[in-house]
N, CA, C and O atoms as a DFTB+ gen file, in Angstrom:
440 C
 N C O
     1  1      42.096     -29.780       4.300
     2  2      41.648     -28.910       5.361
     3  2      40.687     -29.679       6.263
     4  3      39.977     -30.564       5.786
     5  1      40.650     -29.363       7.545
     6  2      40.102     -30.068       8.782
     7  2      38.309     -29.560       8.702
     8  3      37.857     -28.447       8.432
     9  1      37.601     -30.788       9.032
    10  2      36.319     -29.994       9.103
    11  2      35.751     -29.420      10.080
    12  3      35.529     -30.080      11.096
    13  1      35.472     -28.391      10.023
    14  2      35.475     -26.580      11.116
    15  2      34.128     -27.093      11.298
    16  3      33.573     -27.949      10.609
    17  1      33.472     -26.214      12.724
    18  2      32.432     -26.378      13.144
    19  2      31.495     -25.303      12.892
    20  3      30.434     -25.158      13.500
    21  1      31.902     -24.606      12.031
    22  2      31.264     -23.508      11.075
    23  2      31.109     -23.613       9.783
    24  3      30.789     -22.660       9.074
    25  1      31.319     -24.777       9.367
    26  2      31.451     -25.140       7.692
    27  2      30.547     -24.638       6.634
    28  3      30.555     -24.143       5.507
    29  1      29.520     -25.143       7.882
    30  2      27.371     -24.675       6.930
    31  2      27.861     -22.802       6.713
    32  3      27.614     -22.027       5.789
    33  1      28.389     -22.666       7.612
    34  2      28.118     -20.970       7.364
    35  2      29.287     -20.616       6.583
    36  3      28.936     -19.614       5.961
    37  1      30.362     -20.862       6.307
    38  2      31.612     -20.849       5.355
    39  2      30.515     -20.942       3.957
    40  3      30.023     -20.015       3.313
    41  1      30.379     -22.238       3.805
    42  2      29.689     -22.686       2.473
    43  2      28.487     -21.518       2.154
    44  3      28.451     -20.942       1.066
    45  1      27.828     -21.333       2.889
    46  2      26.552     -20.692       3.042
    47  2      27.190     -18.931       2.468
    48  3      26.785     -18.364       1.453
    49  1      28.082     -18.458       3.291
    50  2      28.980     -17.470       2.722
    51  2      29.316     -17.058       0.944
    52  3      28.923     -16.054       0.350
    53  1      29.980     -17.955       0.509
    54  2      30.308     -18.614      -0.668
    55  2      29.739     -18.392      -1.379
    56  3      30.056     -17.763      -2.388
    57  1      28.321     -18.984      -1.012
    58  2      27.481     -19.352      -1.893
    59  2      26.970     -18.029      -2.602
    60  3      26.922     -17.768      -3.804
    61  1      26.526     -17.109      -1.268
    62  2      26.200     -15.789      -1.283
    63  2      27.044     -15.054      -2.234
    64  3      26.643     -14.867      -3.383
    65  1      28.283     -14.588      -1.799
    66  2      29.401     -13.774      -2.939
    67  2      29.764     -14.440      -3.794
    68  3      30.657     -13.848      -4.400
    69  1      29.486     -15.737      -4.352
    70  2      29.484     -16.160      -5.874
    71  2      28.417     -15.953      -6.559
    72  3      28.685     -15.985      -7.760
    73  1      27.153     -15.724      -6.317
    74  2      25.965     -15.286      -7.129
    75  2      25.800     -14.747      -8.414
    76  3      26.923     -14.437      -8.814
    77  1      25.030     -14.510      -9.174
    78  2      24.862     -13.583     -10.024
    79  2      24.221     -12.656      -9.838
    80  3      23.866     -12.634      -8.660
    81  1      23.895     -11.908     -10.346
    82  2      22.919     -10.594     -10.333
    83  2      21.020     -11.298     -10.139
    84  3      20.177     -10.829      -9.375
    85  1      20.826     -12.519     -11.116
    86  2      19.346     -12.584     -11.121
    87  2      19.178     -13.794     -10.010
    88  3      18.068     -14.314      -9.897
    89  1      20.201     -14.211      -9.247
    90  2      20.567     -15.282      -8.320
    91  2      19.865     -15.282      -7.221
    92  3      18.891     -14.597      -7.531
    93  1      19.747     -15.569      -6.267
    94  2      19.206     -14.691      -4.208
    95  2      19.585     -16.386      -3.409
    96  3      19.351     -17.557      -3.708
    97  1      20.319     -15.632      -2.216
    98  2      20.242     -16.690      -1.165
    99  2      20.559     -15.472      -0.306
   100  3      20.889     -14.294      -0.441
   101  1      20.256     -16.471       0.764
   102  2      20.315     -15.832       1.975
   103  2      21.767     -15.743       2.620
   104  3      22.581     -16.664       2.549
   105  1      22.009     -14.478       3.283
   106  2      23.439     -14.184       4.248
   107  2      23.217     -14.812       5.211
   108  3      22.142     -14.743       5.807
   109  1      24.068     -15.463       5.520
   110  2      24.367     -16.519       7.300
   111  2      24.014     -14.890       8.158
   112  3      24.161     -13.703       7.867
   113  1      23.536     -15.592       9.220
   114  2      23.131     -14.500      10.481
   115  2      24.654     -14.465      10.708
   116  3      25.655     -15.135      10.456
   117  1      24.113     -12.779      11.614
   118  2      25.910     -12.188      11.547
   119  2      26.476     -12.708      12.817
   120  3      27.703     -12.655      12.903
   121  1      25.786     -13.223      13.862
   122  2      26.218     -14.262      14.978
   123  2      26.880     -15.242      14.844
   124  3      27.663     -15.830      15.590
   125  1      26.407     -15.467      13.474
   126  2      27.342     -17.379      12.870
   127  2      28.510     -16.664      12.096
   128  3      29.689     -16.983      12.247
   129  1      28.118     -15.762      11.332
   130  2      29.460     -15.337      10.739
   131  2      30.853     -15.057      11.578
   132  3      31.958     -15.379      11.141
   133  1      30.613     -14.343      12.979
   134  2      31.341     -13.930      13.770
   135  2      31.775     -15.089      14.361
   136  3      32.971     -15.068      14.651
   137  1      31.227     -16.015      14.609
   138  2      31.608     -17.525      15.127
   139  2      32.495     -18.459      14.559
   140  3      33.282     -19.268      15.049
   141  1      32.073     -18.053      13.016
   142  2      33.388     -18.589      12.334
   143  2      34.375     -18.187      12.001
   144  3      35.372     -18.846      11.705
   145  1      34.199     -16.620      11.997
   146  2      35.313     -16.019      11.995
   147  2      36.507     -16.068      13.175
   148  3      37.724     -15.993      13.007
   149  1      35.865     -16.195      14.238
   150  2      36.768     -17.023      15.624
   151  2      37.402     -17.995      15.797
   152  3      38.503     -18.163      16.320
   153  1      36.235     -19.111      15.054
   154  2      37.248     -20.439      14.699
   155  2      37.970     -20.009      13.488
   156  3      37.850     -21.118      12.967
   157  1      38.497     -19.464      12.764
   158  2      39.302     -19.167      12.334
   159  2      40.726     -17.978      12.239
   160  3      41.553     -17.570      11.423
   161  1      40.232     -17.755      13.986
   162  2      41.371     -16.551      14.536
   163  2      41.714     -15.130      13.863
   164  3      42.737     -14.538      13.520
   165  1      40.041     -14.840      13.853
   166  2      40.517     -13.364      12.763
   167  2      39.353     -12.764      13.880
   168  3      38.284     -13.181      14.327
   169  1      40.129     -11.642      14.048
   170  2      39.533     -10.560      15.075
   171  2      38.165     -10.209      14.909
   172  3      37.871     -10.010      13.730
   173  1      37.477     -10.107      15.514
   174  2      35.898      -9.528      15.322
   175  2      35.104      -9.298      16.432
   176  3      35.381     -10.101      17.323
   177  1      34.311      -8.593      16.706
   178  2      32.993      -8.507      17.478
   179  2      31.482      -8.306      17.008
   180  3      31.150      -8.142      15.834
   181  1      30.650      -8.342      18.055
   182  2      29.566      -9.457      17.101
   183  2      28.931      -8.601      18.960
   184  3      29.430      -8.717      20.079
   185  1      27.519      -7.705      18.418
   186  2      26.284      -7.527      18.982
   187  2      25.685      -7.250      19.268
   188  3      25.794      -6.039      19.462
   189  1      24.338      -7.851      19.675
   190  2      22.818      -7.257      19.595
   191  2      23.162      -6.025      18.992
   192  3      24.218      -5.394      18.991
   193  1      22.234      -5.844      18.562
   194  2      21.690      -4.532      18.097
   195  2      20.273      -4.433      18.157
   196  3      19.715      -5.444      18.584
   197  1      19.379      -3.255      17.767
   198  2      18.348      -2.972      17.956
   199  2      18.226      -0.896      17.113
   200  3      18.964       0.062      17.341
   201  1      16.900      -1.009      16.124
   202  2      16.331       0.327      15.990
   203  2      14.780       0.709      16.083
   204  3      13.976      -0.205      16.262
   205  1      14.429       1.749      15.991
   206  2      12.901       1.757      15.908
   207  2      12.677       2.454      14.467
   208  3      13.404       3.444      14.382
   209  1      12.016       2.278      13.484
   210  2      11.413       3.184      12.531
   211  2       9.860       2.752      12.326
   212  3       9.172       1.733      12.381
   213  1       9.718       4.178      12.049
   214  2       8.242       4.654      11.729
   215  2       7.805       3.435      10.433
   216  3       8.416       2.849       9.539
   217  1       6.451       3.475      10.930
   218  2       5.929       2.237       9.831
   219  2       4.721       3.055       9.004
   220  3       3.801       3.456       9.718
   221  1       4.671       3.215       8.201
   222  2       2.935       3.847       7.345
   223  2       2.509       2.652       6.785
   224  3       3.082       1.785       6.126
   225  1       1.293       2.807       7.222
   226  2       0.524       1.747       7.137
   227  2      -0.055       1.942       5.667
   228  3      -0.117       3.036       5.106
   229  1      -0.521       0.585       5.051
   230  2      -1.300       0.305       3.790
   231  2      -0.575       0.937       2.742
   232  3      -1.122       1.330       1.712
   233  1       0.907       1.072       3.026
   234  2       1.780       1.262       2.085
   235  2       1.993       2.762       0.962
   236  3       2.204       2.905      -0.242
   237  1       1.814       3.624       2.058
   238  2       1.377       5.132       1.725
   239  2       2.949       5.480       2.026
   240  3       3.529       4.992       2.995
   241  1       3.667       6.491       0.978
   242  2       4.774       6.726       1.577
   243  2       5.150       7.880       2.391
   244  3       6.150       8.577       2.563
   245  1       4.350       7.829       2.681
   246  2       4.483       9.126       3.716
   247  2       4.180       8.414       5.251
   248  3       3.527       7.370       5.242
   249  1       4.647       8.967       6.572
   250  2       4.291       8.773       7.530
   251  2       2.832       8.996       8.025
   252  3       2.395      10.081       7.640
   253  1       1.834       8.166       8.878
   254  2       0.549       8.553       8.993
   255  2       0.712       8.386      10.683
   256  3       1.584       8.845      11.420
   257  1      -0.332       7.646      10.962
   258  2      -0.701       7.204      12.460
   259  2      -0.395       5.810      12.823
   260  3      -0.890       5.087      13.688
   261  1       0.706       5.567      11.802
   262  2       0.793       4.077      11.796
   263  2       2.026       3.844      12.582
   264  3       2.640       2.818      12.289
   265  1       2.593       4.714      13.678
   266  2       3.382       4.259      14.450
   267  2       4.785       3.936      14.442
   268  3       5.515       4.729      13.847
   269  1       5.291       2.959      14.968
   270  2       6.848       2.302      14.893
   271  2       6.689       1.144      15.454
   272  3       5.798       0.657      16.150
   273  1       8.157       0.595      14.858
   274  2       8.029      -0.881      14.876
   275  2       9.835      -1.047      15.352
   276  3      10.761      -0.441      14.813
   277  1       9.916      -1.803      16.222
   278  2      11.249      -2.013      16.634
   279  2      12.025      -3.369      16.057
   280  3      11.629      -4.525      16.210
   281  1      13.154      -2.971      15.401
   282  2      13.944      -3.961      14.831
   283  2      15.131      -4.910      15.591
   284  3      15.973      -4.267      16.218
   285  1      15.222      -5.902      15.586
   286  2      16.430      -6.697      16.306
   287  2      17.719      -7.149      15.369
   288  3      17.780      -6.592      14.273
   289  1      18.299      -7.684      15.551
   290  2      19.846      -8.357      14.766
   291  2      20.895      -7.918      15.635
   292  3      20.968      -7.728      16.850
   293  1      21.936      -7.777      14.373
   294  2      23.400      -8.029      15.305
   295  2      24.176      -6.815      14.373
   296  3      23.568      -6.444      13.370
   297  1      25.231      -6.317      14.616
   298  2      25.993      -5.504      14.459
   299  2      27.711      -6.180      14.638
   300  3      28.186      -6.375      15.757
   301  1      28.508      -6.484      13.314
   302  2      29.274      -7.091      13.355
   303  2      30.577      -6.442      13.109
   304  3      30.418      -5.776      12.086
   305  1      31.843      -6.298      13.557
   306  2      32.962      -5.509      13.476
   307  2      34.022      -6.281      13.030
   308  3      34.193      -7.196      13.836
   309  1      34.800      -6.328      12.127
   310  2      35.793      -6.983      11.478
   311  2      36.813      -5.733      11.385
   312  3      36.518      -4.883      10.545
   313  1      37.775      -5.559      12.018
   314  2      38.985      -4.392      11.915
   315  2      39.676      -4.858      10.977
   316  3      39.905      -4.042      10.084
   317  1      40.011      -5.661      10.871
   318  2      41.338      -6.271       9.731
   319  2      41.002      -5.542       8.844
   320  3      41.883      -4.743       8.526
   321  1      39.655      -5.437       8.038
   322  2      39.024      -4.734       6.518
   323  2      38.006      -3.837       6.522
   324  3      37.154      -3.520       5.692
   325  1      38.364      -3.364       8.036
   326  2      37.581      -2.187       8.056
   327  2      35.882      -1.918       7.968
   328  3      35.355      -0.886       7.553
   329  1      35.112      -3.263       8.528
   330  2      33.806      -3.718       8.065
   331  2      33.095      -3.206       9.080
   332  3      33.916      -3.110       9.992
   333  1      32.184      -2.868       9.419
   334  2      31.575      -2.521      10.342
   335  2      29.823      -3.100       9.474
   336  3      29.384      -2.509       8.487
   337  1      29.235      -4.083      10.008
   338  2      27.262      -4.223       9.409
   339  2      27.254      -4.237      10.299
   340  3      28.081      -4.327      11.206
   341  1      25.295      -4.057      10.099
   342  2      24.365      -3.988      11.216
   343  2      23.096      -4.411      10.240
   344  3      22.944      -4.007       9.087
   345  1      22.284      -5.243      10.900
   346  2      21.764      -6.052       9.830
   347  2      20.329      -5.245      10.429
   348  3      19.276      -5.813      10.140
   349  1      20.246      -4.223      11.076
   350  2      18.891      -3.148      11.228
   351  2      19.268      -2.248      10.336
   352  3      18.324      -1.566       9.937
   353  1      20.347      -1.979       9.851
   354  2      20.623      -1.031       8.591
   355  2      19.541      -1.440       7.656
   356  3      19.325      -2.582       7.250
   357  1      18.618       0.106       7.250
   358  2      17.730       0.058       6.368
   359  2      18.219      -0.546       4.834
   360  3      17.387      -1.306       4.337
   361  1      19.399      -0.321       4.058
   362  2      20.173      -0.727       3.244
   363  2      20.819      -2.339       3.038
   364  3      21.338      -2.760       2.004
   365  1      20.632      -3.093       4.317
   366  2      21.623      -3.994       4.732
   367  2      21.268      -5.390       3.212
   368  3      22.065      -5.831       2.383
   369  1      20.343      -5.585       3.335
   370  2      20.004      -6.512       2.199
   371  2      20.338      -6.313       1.063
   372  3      20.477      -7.228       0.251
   373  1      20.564      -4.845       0.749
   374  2      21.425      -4.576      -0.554
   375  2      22.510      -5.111      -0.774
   376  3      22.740      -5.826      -1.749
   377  1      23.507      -4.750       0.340
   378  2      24.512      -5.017       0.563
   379  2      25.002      -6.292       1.072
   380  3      25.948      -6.282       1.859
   381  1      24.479      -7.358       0.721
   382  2      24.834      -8.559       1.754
   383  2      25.684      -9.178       0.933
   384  3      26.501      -9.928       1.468
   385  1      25.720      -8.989      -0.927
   386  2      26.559      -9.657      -1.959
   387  2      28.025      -9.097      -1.487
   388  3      28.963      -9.894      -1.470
   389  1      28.233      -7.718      -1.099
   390  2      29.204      -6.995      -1.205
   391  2      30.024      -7.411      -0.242
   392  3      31.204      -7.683      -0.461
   393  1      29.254      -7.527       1.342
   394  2      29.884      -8.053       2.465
   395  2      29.920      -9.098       2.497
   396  3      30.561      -9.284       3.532
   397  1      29.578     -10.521       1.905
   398  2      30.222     -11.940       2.119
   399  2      31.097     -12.015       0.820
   400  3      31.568     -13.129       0.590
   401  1      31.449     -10.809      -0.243
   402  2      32.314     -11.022      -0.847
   403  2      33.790     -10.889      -0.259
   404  3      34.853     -11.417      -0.587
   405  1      33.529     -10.205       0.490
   406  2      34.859      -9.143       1.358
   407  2      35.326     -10.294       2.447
   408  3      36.428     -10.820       2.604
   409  1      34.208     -10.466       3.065
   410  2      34.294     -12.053       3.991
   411  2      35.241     -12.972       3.213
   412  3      36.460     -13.005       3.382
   413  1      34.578     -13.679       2.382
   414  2      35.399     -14.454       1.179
   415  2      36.729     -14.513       1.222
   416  3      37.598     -15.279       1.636
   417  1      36.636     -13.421       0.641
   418  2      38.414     -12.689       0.605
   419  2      39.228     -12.616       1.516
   420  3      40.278     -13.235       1.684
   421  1      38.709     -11.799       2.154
   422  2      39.038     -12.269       3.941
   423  2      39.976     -13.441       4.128
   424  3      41.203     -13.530       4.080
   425  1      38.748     -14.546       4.417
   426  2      39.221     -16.024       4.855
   427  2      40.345     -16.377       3.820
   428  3      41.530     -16.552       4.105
   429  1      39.749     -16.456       2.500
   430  2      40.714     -17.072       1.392
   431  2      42.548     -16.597       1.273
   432  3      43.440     -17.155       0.633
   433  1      42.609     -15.324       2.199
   434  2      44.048     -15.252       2.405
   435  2      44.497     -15.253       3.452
   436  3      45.344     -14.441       3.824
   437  1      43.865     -16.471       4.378
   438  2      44.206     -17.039       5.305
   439  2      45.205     -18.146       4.815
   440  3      45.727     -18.910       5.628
C-alpha cells in the first residue's frame, strides 16, 4: 500500500479502537479524520461546530452564578455507517473507542 498523506491519523485511529479498557490515547481531531477519509474516497462532511453550557463554579453540582462557557470542535458526517459526532457532545469522550472502531472497519473494507 502507497504512503497516504494521512497516515499519522490512520495509525493514530488504530491505535485508539485497538485499546483496552485500562489503555487512553487520544482520537485524531475530527478535521484530520475527515481528511483522510477523502483521501480515501469515502463520503463525509466535516464542520465547525460550536455550544454554550452553563459552568458551576468550585465544582458544586448544581448551577450557581458561575455563568457559561462556549465550546468549539467539529461535527463529522459519515453516511455510508450512518455516523453522525460532534466533539461538543457532552458524552463525546466516552465514545471516541466506539467511533474509531467503526472508522476502522470502515476503511478496512475498503
Amino acid at each position: 500500500m502507497r504512503e497516504m498523506k494521512n497516515q499519522k491519523t490512520l495509525e493514530a485511529l488504530r491505535k485508539k479502537a485497538g485499546l483496552g479498557i485500562c489503555e487512553s490515547s487520544r482520537m485524531p481531531n475530527l478535521n484530520k479524520v475527515s481528511q483522510l477519509l477523502t483521501e480515501l474516497g469515502i463520503q463525509n462532511s466535516c464542520l465547525e461546530s460550536s455550544c454554550e453550557k452553563w459552568s458551576s463554579p468550585a465544582g458544586y453540582r448544581y448551577y450557581t452564578s458561575g455563568g457559561s462557557r462556549t465550546y468549539t470542535g467539529f461535527w463529522l458526517r459519515v453516511p455510508q455507517i450512518n455516523m453522525n459526532i460532534d466533539s461538543t457532545d457532552t458524552y463525546y469522550s466516552w465514545n471516541t473507542k466506539q467511533y474509531a472502531q467503526e472508522l476502522v472497519k470502515l476503511i478496512d473494507t475498503l
